[in-house]
C-alpha positions as CSV (number, residue, x, y, z in Angstrom):
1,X,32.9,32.4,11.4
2,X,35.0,30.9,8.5
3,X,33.4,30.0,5.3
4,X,32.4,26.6,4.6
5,X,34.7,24.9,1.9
6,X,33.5,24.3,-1.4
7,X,30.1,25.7,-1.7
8,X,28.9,23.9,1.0
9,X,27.0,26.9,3.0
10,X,24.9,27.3,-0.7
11,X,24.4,23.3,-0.6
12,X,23.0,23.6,3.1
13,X,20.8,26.5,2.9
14,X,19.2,24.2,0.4
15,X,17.8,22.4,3.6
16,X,14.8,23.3,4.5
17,X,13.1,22.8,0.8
18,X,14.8,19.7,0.5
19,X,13.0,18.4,3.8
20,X,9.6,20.0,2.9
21,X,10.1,18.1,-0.3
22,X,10.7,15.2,1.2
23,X,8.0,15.5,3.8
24,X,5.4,16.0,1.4
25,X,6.7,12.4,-0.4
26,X,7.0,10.7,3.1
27,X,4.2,12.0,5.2
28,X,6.3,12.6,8.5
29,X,9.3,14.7,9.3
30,X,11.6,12.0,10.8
31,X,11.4,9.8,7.3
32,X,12.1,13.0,5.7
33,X,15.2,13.9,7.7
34,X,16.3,10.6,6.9
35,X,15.8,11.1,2.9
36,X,17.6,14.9,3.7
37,X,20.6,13.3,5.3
38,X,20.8,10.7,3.0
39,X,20.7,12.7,0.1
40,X,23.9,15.0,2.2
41,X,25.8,12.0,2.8
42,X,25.8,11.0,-1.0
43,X,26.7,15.2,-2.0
44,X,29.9,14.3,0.7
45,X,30.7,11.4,-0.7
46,X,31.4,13.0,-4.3
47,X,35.3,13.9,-5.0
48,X,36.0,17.4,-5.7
49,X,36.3,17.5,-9.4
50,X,32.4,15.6,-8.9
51,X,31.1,18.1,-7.3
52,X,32.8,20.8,-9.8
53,X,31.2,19.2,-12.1
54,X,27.7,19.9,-11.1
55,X,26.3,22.9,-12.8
56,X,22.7,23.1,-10.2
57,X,23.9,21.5,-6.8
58,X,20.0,22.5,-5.8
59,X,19.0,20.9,-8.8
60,X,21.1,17.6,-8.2
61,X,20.0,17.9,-4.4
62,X,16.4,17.6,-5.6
63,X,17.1,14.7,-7.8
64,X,18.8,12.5,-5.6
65,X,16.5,13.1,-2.6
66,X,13.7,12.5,-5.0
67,X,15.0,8.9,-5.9
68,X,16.3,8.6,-2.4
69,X,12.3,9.2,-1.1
70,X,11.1,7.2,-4.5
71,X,13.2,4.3,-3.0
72,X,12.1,4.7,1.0
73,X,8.4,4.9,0.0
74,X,8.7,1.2,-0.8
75,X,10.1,-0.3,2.7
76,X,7.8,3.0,4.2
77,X,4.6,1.0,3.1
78,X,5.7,-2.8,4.2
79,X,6.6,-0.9,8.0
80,X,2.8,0.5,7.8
81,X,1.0,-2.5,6.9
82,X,2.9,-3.8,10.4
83,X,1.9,-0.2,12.5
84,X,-0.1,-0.5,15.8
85,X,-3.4,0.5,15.1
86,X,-4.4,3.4,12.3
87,X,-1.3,5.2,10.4
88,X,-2.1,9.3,10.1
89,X,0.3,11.7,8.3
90,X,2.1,13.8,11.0
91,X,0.2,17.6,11.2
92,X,2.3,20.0,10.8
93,X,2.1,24.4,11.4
94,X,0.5,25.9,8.3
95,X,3.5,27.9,8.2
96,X,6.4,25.1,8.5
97,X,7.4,25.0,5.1
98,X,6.1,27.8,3.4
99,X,8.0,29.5,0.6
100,X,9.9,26.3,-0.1
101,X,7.8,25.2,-3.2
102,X,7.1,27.0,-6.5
103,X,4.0,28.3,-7.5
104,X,1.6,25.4,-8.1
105,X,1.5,24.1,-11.6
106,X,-1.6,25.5,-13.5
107,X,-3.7,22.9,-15.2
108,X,-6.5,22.9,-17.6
109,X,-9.0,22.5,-14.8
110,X,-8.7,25.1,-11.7
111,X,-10.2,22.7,-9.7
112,X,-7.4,20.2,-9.8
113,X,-4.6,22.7,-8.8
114,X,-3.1,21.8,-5.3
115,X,-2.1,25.2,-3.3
116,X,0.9,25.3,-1.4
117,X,-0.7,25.7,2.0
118,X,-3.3,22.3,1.0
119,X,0.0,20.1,-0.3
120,X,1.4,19.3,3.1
121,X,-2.1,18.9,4.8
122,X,-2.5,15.7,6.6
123,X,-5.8,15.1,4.2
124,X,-4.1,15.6,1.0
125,X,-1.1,13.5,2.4
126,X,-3.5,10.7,3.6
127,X,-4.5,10.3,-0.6
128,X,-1.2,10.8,-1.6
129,X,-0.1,7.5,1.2
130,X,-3.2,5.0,-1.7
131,X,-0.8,6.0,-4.3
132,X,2.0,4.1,-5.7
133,X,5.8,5.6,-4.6
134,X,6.1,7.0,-8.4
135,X,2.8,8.4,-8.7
136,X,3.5,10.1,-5.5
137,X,7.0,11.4,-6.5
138,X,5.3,12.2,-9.8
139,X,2.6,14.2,-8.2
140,X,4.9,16.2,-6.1
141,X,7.1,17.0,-7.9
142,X,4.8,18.0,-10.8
143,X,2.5,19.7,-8.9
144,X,3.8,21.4,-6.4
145,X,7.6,21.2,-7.0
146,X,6.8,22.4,-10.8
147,X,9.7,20.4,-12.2
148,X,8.9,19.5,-15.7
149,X,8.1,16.2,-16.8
150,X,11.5,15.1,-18.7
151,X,13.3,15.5,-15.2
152,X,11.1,13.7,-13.4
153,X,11.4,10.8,-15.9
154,X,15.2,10.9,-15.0
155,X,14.4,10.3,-11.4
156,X,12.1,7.6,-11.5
157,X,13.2,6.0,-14.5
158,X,10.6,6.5,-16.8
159,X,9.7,7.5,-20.1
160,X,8.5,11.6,-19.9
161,X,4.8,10.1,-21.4
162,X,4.6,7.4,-18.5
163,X,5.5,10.3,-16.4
164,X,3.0,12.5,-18.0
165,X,0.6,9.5,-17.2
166,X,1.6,9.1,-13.8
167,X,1.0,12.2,-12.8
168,X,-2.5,12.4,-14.6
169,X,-3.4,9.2,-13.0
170,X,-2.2,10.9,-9.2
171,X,-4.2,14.0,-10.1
172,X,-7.4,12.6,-10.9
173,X,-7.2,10.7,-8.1
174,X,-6.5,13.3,-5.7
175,X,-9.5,14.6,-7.7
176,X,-12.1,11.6,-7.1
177,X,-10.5,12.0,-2.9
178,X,-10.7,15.3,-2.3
179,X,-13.0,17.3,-0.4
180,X,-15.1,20.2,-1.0
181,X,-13.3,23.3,-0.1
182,X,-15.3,25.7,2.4
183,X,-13.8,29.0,3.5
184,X,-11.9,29.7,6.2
185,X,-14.5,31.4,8.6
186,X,-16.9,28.3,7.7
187,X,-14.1,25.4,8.7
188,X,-13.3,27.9,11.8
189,X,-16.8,28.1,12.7
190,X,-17.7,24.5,12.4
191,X,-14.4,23.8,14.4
192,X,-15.1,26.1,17.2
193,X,-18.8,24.8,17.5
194,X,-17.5,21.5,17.6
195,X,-15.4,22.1,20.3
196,X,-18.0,23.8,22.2
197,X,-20.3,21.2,22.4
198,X,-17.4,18.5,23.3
199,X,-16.2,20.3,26.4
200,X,-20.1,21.2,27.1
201,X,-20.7,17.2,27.5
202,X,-23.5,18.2,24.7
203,X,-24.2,15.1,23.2
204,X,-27.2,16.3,21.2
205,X,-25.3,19.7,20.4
206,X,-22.1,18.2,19.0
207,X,-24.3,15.3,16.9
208,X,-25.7,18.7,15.0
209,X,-22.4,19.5,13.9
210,X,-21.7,16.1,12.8
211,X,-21.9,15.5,9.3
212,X,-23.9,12.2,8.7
213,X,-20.6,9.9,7.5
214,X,-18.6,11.5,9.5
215,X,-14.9,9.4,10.4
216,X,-11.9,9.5,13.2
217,X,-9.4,8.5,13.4
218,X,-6.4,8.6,16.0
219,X,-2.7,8.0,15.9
220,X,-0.8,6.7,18.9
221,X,1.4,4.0,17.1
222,X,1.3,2.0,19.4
223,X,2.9,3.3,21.9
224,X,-0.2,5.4,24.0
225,X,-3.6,4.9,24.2
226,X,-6.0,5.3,20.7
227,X,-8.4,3.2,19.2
228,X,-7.6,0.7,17.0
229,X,-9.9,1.6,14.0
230,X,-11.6,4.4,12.8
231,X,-14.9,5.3,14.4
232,X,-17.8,6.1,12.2
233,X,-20.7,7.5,12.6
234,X,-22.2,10.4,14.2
235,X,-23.2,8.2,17.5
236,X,-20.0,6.6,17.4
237,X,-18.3,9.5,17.0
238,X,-19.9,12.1,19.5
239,X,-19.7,9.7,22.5
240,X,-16.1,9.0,21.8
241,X,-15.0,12.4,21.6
242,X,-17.0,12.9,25.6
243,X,-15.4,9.7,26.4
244,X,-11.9,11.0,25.6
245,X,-12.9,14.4,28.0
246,X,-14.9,11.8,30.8
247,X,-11.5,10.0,30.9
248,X,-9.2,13.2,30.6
249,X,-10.9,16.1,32.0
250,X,-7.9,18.7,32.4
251,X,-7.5,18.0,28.9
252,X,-6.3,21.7,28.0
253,X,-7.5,22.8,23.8
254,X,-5.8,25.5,22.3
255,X,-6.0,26.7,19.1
256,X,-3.3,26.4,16.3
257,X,-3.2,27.0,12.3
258,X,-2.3,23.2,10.7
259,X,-1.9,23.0,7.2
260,X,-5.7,21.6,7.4
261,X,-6.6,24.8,9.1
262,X,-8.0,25.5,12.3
263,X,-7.2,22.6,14.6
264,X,-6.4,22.2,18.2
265,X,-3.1,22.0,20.6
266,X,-4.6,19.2,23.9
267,X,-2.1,19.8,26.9
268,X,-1.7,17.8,30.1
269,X,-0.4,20.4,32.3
270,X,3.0,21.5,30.5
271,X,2.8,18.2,28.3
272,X,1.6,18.2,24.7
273,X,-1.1,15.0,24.4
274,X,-1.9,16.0,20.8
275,X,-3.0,17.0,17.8
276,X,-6.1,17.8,16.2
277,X,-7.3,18.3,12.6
278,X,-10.4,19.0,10.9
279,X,-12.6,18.5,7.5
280,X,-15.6,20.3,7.0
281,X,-18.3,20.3,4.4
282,X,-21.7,22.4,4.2
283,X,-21.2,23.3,8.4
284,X,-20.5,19.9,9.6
285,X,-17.2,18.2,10.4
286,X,-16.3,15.1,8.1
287,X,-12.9,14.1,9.5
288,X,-11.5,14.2,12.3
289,X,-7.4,13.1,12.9
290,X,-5.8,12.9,16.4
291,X,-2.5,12.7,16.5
292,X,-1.4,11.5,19.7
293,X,1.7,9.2,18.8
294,X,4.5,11.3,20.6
295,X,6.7,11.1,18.0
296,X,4.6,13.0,15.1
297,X,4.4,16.0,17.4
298,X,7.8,17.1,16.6
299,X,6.6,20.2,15.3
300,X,4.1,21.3,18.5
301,X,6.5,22.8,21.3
302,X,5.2,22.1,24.8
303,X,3.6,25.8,26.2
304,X,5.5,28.1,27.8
């Protein structure tokens, strides 16, 4: 296989960080192939001598998809105020993207630091979707991204103290949003027991691991069944979930590592019908997402 002129197999391989980038700004991977092949067509539009000219091409990548994502995120929020029914990140594989940020950026207090494996979790994205388009560039690229704050203020056009704001003011309220952490084996737990009692037709057993306020809230953008608005309450909640098996009872759960942890594959037969994720606090579930708009389950192959 031939080289590809002028750089260009460097400038690709640049790819995959430059979607998880723009993922974590967008909140669903087709936007963020958009942003990605955006931000290629303007790199193929430079001359040659343009392109000699750039010392960092990942650097100048990062840049232009940043402003390119800074300027979707606008138009991105108008389509959203016009979506059938509730608008949920897409879930993603824990593992999608990992290795394509840099460390996360230590700050003062440990408990606002965002890991890489939380930053592209449908719960941190659902905050980061209240925030304006250049606190949410901010934040990303701050926080997770670790670019400094001088060249962010390049990108959104900004003083580096206004930056330095606007990233403060993303933080604390990703801060004032966020849930309690629990461990691993506690989230799985809770999951799995929740699960149990659903397929048991329990209703009693699955309110117990209900937390009190608990919310869901499903995806199908309008184009399969979901309800409209979220459900709340542990009433509400538990005899939806049984009305969901009632109605779909070869409704097929496996399990699968999201960025929000343990969550669940649903099959029909060789189809996937989609995607659930989880909070939990103190042993009880909190949130619950279901993605079932077939076009944010990009990520989920059917089963072989």
């Amino acid at each position: 296989m031939s080289e590809q002129p002028d750089g260009l197999g460097d400038v690709m391989e640049e790819r995959r960080r430059l979607l998880s980038l723009a993922y974590r700004m967008m909140g669903t991977l087709s936007e963020a192939e958009d942003v990605v092949q955006e931000t290629y067509l303007r790199w193929y539009r430079l001359t040659e001598d343009e392109r000699g000219d750039i010392r960092n091409p990942a650097a100048w990548l990062t840049r232009v998809a940043s402003r390119v994502a800074l300027d979707a995120l606008g138009s991105a929020r108008a389509r959203r105020e016009r979506y059938v029914g509730q608008w949920l990140p897409e879930p993603v594989p824990a593992d999608l993207f990992s290795g394509t940020a840099a460390a996360p950026v230590e700050t003062a207090d440990p408990a606002d630091r965002v890991t890489l494996d939380e930053s592209v979790s449908s719960a941190l994205l659902t905050v980061l979707e209240s925030m304006t388009p250049a606190e949410r560039v901010a934040f990303v690229l701050h926080e997770v991204f670790g670019l400094p704050f001088g060249e962010i203020a390049e990108i959104v056009g900004r003083s580096p103290a206004a930056v330095r704001q606007l990233a403060s003011s993303a933080r604390r309220h990703v801060r004032d949003h966020r849930a309690v952490p629990v461990t691993a084996t506690e989230h799985d737990r809770t999951v799995r027991a929740f699960l149990a009692a659903t397929r048991s037709g329990d209703l009693a057993g699955l309110a117990q691991v209900l937390a009190p306020g608990v919310e869901l809230r499903s995806d199908g953008g309008g184009v399969v069944s979901a309800a409209r608005n979220a459900v709340h309450g542990v009433d509400h909640v538990a005899r939806f979930m049984l009305g969901v098996l009632s109605k779909q009872p070869e409704l097929r759960f496996t399990e699968v590592q999201t960025a929000d942890g343990l969550g669940y594959r649903m099959s029909l037969g060789d189809h996937v019908y989609g995607v659930a994720t989880f909070e939990v606090d103190a042993g009880r579930v909190t949130d619950i997402r279901l993605m079932v708009n077939p076009a944010k389950l990009t990520s989920w192959l059917p089963e072989r």
